[in-house]
C-alpha positions in Angstrom: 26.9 8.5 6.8 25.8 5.5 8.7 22.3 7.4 9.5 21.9 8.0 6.0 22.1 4.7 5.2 19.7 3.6 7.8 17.2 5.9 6.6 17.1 4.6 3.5 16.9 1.5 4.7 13.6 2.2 6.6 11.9 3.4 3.8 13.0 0.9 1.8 11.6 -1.8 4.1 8.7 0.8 4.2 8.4 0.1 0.4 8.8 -3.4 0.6 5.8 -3.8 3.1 3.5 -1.9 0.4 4.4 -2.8 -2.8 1.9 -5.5 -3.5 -1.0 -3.4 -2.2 0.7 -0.3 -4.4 1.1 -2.5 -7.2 -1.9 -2.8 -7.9 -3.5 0.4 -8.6 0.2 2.2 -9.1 2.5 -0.3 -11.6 5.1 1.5 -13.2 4.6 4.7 -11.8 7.4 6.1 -9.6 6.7 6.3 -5.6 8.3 8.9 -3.1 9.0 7.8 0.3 10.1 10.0 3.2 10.4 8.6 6.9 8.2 5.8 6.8 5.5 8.0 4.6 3.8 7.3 1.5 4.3 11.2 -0.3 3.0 10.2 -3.3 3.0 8.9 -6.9 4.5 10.2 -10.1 4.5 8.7 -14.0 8.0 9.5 -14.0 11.5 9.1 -12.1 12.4 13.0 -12.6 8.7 14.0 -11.6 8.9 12.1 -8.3 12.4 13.4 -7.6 11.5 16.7 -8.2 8.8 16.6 -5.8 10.8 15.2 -3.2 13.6 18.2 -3.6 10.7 20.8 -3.5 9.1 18.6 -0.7 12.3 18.3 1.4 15.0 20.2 0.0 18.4 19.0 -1.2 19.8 17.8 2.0 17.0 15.4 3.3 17.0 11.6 2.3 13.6 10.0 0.3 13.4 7.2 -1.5 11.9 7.5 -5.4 11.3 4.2 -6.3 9.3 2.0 -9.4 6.3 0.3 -8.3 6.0 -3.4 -9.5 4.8 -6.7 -8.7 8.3 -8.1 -8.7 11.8 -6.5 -8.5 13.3 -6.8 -11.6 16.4 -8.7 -12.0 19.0 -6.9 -14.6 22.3 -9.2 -15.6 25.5 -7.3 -16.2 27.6 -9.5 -18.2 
């Protein structure tokens, strides 16, 4: 589990390093990330995961993620 975890975290910080660059010619569209690499972009959520099961199968970790300027901050109340 903790390797999972890790993994994700990776490409998240992978995400985080890119996002402004991405931002601007990707906003809104979905981004897959697998082990550090830039896979591609998608218009949607179910598009980008879709490509990352074909891409890597079921049991490999990726990141789909929305590319903005700014994370978006949701309140739960």
């Amino acid at each position: 589990m903790a390797a999972h975890a890790d993994s994700l975290s990776i490409d998240y910080s992978f995400f985080e390093a890119n996002r402004s660059e991405w931002a601007n010619q990707h906003r809104d569209e979905f981004v897959l990330v697998c082990k550090r690499a830039l896979v591609g972009f998608y218009e949607t959520y179910e598009d980008a995961y879709k490509a990352g099961l074909q891409t890597f199968g079921v049991k490999s970790q990726f990141l789909v993620k929305q590319v903005s300027a700014v994370e978006p901050v949701f309140f739960i109340y």
